[in-house]
N, C-alpha and C positions, 0 to 999 in steps of 0.2 A: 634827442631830437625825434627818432621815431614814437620813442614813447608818450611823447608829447601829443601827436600829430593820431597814433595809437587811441588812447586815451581820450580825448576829444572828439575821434568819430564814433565810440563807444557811448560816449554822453550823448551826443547829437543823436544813435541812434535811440537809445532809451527815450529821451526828452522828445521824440515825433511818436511815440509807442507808448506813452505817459501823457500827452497832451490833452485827450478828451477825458481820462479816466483821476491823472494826480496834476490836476496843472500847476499846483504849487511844486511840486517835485520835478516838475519838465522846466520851467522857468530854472531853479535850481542848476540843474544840468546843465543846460543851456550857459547860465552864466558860469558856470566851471570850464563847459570846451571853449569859451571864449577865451577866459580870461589864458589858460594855453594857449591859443593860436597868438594872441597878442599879447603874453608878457613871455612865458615859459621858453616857447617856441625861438622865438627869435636869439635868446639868448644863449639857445644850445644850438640851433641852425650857426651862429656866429663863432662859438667855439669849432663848432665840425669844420666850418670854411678856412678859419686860420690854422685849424692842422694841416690842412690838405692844400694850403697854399702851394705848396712847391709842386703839387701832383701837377704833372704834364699830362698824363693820361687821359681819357674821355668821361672815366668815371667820373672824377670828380663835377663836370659838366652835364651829364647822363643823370646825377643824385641829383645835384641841383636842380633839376628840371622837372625830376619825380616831384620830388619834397616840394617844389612850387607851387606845382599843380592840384597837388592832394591838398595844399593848405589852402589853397583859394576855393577847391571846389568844396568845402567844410564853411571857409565862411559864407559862402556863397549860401548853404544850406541853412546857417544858421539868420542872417541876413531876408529870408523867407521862413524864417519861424514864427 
């Protein structure tokens, strides 16, 4: 899940640093951190929630919240590319 989420702002940052100079190469990228945030992601986000189903604790609430947040503000970046 991190890795995913990792990965993808790695691409997004290359693909706005590649923009004016490889646009075929930033487009590329782009469609790679996508295609993580909306296929990859969600399906490792899904595994990590049903391990930690029984967690009472804050973390699991605390991670979810991280993990939200960084995944919207990624499509959010990429959604202004």
């Amino acid at each position: 899940m991190m890795d995913d989420l990792k990965d993808a702002g790695m691409w997004i940052e290359w693909a706005y640093e590649l923009k004016d100079s490889e646009p075929e190469a930033a487009k590329f990228l782009i469609a790679s951190a996508n295609d993580r945030l909306e296929r990859t992601y969600p399906e490792s986000k899904k595994m990590f929630m049903d391990a930690v189903k029984d967690d009472k604790s804050m973390i699991k609430d605390l991670m979810k919240d991280h993990i939200e947040g960084w995944s919207m503000e990624m499509k959010e970046k990429i959604k202004n590319f």
